[in-house]
C-alpha positions as CSV (number, residue, x, y, z in Angstrom):
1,X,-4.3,-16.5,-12.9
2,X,-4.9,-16.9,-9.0
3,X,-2.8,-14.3,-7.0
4,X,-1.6,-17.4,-5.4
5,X,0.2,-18.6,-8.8
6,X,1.5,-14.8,-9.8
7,X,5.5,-15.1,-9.1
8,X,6.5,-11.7,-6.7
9,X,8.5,-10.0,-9.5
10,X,6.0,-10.4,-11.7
11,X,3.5,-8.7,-9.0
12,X,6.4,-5.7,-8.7
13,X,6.6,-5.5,-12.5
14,X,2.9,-4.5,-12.4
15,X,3.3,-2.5,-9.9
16,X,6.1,-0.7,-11.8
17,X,3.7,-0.4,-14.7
18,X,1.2,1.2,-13.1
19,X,3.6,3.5,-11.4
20,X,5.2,4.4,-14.5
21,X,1.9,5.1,-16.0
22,X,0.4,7.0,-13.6
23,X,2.8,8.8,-11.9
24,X,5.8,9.1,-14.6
25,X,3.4,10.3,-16.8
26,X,0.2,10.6,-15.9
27,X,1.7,13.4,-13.2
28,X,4.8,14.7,-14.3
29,X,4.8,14.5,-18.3
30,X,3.3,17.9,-17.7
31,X,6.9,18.5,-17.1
32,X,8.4,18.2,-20.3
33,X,5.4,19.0,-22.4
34,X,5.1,22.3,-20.9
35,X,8.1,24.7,-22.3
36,X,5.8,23.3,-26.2
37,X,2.3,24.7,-24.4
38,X,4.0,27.9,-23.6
39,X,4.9,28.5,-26.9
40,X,2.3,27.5,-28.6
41,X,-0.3,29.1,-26.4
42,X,1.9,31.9,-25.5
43,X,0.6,30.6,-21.9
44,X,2.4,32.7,-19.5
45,X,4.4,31.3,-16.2
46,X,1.8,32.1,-13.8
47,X,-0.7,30.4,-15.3
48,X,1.9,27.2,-15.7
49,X,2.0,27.5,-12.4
50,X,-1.6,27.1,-11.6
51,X,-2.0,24.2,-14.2
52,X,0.4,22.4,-12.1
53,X,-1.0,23.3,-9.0
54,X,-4.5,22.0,-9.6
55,X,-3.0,18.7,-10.8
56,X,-0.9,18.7,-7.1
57,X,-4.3,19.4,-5.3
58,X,-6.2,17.0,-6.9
59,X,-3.3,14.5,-6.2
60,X,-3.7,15.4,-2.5
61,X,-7.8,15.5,-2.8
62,X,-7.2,11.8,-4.1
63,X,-4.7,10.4,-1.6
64,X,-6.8,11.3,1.1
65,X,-10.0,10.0,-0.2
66,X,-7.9,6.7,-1.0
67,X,-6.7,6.4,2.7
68,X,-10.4,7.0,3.9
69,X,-11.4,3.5,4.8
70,X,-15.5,3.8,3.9
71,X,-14.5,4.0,0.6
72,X,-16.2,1.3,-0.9
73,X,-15.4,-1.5,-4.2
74,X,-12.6,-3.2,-4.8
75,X,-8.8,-1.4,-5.0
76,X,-8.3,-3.4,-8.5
77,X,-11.0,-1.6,-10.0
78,X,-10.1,1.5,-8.1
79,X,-6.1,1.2,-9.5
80,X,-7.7,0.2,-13.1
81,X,-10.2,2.8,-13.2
82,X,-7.3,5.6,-12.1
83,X,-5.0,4.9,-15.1
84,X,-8.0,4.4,-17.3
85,X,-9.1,8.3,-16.1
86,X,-5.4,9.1,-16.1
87,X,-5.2,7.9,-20.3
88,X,-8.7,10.1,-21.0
89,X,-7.6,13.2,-19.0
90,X,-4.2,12.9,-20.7
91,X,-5.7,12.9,-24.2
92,X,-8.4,15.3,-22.9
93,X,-5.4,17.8,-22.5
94,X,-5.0,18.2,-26.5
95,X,-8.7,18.7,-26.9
96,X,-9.0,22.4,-25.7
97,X,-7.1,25.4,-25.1
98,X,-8.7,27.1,-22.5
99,X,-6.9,27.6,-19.3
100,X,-10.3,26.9,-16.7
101,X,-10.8,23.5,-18.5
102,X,-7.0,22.3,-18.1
103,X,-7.2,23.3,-14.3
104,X,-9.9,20.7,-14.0
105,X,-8.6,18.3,-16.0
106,X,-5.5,18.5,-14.5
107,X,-6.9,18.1,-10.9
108,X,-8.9,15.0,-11.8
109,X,-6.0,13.6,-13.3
110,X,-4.3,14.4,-10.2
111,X,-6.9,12.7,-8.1
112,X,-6.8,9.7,-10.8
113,X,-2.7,9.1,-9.8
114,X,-3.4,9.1,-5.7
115,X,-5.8,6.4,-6.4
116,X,-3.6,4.6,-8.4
117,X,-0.5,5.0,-6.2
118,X,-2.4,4.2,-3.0
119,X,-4.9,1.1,-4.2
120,X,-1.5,-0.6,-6.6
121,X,0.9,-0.2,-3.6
122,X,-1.8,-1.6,-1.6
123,X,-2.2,-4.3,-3.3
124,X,1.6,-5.2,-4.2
125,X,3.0,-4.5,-0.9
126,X,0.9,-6.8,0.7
127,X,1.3,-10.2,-1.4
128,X,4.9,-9.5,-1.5
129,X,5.1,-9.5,2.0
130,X,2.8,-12.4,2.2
131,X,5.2,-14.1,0.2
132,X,8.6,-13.2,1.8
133,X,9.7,-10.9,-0.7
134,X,9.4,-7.1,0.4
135,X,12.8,-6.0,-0.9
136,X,11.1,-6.1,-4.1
137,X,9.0,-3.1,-2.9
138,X,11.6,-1.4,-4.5
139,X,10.9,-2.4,-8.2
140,X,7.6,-1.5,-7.5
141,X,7.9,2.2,-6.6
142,X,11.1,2.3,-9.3
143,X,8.0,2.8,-11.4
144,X,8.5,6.5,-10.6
145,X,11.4,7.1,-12.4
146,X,11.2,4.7,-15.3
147,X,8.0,6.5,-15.9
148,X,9.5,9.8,-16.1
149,X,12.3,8.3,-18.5
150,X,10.0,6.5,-20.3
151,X,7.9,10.0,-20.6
152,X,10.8,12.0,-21.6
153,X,11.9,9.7,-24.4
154,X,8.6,9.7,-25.2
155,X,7.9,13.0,-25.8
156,X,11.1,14.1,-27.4
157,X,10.6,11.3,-30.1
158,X,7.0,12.2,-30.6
159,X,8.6,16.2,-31.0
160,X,11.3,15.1,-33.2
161,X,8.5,14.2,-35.7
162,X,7.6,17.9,-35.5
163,X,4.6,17.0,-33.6
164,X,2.5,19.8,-31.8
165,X,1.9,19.6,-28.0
166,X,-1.5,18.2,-28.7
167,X,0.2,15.6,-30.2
168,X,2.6,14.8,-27.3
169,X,-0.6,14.6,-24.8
170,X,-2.3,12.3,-27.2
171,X,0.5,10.2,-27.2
172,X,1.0,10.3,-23.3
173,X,-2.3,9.2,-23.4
174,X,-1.7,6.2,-25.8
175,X,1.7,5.4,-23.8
176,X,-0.6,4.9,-20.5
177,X,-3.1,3.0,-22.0
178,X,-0.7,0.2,-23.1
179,X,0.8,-0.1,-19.7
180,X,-2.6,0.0,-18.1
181,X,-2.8,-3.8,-20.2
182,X,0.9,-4.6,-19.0
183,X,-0.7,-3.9,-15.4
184,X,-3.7,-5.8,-15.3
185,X,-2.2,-8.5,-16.4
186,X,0.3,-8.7,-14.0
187,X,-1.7,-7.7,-10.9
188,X,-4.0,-10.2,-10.8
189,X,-7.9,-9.6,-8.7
190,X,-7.6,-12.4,-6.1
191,X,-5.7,-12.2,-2.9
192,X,-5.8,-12.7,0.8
193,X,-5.8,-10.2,3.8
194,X,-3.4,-10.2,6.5
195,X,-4.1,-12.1,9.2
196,X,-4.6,-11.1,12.4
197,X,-2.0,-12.2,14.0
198,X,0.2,-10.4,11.2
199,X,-1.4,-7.2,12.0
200,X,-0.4,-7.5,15.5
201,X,3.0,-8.3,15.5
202,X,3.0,-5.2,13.3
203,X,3.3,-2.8,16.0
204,X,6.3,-2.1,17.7
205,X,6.3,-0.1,21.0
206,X,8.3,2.9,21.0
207,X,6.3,6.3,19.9
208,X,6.5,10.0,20.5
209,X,3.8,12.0,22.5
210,X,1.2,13.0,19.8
211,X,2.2,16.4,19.4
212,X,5.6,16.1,20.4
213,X,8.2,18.3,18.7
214,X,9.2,15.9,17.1
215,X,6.8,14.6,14.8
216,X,5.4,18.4,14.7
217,X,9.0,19.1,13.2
218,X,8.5,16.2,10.5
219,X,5.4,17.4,9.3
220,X,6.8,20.8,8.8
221,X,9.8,19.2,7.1
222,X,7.5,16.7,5.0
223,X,5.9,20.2,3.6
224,X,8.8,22.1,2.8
225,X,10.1,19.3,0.9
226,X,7.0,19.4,-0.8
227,X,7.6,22.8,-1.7
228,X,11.5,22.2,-2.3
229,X,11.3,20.0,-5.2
230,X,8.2,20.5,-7.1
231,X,9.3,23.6,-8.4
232,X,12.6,22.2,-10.4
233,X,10.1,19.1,-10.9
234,X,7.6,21.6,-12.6
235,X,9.4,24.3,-14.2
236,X,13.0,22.2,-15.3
237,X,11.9,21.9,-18.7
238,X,11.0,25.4,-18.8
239,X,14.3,26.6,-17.7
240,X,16.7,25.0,-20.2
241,X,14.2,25.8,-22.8
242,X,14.5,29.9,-21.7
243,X,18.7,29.9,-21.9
244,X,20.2,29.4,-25.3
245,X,23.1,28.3,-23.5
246,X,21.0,25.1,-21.6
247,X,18.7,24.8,-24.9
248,X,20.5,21.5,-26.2
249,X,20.0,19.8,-22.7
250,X,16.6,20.1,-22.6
251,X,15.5,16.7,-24.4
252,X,17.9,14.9,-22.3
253,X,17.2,16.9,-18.8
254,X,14.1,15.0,-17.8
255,X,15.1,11.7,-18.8
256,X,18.3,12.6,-16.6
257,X,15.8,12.8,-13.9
258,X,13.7,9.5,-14.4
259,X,17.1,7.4,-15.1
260,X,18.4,8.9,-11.4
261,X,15.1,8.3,-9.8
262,X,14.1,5.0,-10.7
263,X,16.9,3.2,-8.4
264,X,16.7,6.3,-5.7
265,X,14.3,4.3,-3.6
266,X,16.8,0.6,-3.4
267,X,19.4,3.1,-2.3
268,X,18.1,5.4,0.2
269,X,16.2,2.5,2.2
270,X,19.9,1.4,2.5
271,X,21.4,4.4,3.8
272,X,18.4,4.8,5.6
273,X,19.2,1.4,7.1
274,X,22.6,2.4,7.9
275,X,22.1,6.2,9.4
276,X,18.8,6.3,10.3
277,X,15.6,7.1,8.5
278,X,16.0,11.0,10.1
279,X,19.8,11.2,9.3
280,X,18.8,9.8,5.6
281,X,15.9,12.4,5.1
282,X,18.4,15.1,6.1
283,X,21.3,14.0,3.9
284,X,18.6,14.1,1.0
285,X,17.3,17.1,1.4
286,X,20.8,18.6,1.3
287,X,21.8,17.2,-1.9
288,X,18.4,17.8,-3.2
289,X,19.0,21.5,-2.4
290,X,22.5,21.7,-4.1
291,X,20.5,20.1,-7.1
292,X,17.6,22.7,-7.4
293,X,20.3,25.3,-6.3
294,X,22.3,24.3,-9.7
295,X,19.5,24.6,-11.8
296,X,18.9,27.6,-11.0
297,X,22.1,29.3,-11.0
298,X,24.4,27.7,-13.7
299,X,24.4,28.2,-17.5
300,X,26.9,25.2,-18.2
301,X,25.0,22.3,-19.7
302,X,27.1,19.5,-17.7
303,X,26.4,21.1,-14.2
304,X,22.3,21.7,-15.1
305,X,22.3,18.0,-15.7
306,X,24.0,17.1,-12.1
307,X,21.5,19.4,-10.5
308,X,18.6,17.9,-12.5
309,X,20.1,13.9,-11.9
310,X,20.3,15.1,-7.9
311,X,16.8,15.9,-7.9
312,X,15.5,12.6,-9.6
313,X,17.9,10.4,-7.0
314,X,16.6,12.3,-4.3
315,X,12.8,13.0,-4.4
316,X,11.8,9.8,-4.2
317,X,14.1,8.7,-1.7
318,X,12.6,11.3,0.4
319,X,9.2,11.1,-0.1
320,X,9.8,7.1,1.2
321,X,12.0,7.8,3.9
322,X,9.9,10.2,5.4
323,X,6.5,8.3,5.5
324,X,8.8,5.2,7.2
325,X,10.0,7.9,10.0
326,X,5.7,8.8,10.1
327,X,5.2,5.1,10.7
328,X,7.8,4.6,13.3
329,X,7.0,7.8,15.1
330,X,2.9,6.8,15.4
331,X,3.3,2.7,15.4
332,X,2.6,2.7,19.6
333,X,-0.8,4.3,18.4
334,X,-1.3,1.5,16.5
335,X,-3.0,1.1,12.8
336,X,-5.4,4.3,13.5
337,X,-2.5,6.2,15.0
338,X,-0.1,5.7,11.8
339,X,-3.2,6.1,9.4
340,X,-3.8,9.3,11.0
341,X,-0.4,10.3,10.9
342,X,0.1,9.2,7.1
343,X,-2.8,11.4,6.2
344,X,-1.1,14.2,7.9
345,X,2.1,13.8,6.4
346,X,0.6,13.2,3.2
347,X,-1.6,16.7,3.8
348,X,1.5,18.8,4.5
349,X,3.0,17.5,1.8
350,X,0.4,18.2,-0.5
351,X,0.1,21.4,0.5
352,X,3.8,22.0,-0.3
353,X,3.3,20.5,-4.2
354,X,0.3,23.2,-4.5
355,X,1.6,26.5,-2.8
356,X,5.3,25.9,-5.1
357,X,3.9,25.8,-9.0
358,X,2.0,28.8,-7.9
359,X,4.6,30.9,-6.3
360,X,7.3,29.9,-8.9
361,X,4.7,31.0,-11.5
362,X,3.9,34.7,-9.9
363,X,7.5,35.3,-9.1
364,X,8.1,34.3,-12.7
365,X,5.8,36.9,-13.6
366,X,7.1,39.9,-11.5
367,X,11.1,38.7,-12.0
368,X,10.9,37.0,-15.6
369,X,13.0,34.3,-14.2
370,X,12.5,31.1,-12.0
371,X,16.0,31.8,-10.4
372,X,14.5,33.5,-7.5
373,X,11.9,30.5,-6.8
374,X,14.2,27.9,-7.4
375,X,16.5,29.5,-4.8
376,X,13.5,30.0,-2.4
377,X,13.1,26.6,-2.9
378,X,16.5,25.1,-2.5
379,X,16.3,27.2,1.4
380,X,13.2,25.6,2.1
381,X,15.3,21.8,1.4
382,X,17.9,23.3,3.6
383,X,15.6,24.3,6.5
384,X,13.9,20.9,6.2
385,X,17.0,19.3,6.7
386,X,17.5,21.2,9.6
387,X,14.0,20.5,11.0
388,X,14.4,17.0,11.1
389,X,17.9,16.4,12.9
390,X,16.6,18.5,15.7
């Protein structure tokens, strides 16, 4: 069917999909899956850690090698071929137990969801603003968080049938594949470019200097809430798992977080409308910090599950509001300017996903407990916060 003929939701439905696919699970079913690996492999925290790590440096190798525009083919196959890699490195997961092979299987996988976040959005965004319908963007990147649900339901059915965690990868793997089909139906090949005359009433005129404080101060803040929520995003699982009294909230913990997540986005581009895309990212990152804050200090089920649903309404909220404060900081640069500013953001960011895993991991090792990491890493929200209202 022509692009022409597709109807917008249907476009944002497959852009959920592939969302769901390759983010919700493809990136963060590691998440849930992980307190069965340690277990079963006796794999301690550290190395956790530097599982997760590699899979949040190959994201960042892939979003940057997405933005570069030399990169040749068509973003359809690109997207396609992502979740495809995403499905085989998820199933390649229960093949081996060896802690070098899931490091690299873990970046490439990580690589695989850039591409698939970059070339889908692409693609979406841009026929549904061709067509007038750019508040759907929203159902698009609610993919997110009904991914995580979908992967938390997922793998506590799939235990519940006393399955192994070679099982649960397999099964991730399955659970990709079939929304891979949902997506490439619904995101069809054909499509037209912008015009010209789009892209140049695309450029408003107010910007900072280049290396005003400002922007500096966003980039620092983008990183530490890199940092701030990929350790609860990594290790939540983990945590209920280790305290008897939080054991009977751990199947429902990170579908907590998907369910709070997937309408994050709708909500904070409205209060981002309303205070300001700065005052927005600030608020965030202060209820994010309560959130990972909880998690790590309180042993009452009901609590754990606020911090845990404050971290899925907020991450994503963030992670959006910040890249539309990047584009309105470098839009008098124009498309080079914001690109370059993107990829910047993007690599503090990244940085921030791949230092946390790994110092939650060998503070895990020297304490026992992610208490003092999680803590480290609800300052680090609060500092950002700080950063950005300056």
């Amino acid at each position: 069917m022509p692009a022409s003929a597709r109807s917008p939701i249907a476009l944002a439905l497959g852009g959920l999909f592939s969302l769901a696919a390759a983010m919700g699970i493809g990136r963060f079913v590691y998440t849930p899956i992980l307190p069965f690996m340690t277990e079963a492999l006796d794999l301690p925290a550290d190395d956790a850690g530097l599982i997760a790590s590699a899979n949040f440096l190959g994201y960042l190798a892939g979003a940057l090698a997405g933005a570069a525009r030399s990169l040749p083919g068509n973003p359809r196959v690109w997207f396609l071929g992502g979740l495809l890699v995403s499905a085989l490195t998820s199933a390649a997961m229960a093949l081996t137990a060896s802690l070098p092979a899931f490091l690299l299987i873990r970046f490439i996988s990580g690589g695989a969801s850039a591409f698939v976040l970059v070339f889908s959005t692409s693609l979406v965004l841009e026929r549904l603003a061709a067509a007038g319908r750019g508040g759907l963007s929203a159902l698009h990147f609610a993919g997110v968080g009904c991914g995580i649900a979908f992967s938390a339901l997922l793998v506590a059915a799939v235990a519940h049938l006393s399955a192994d965690w070679r099982m649960l990868w397999l099964a991730s793997a399955g659970g990709t594949l079939v929304l891979l089909v949902f997506a490439a139906l619904l995101v069809p090949a054909e499509g037209s470019a912008p015009s010209a005359q789009g892209q140049a009433a695309a450029a408003p005129s107010r910007s900072a200097p280049v290396a005003s404080g400002s922007r500096l101060r966003l980039i620092l803040a983008y990183g530490l809430f890199g940092f701030g929520y990929v350790i609860t995003a990594t290790f939540v699982n983990a945590i209920a798992r280790a305290a008897p009294e939080l054991q009977p909230t751990e199947p429902f913990v990170w579908l907590t977080v998907g369910l709070c997540a997937a309408p994050s986005i709708y909500l904070w581009n409205r209060i981002g409308t309303r205070l300001g895309a700065r005052r927005a990212f600030a608020l965030a990152c202060l209820l994010e910090s309560a959130g990972v804050a909880l998690t790590a200090l309180t042993r009452e089920p009901v609590l754990f599950l606020l911090g845990a649903g404050l971290l899925g309404a907020t991450f994503m909220g963030i992670t959006a509001l910040g890249l539309m404060e990047a584009r309105r900081e470098a839009s008098a640069g124009g498309p080079a300017a914001i690109r370059q500013m993107l990829a910047i953001l993007t690599a503090s960011f990244g940085l921030g996903q791949v230092v946390g895993p790994w110092f939650a991991g060998s503070l895990h090792h020297a304490t026992g407990s992610f208490s003092a990491a999680s803590m480290a890493a609800a300052a680090a929200l609060l500092v950002a916060a700080g950063l950005v209202l300056k």
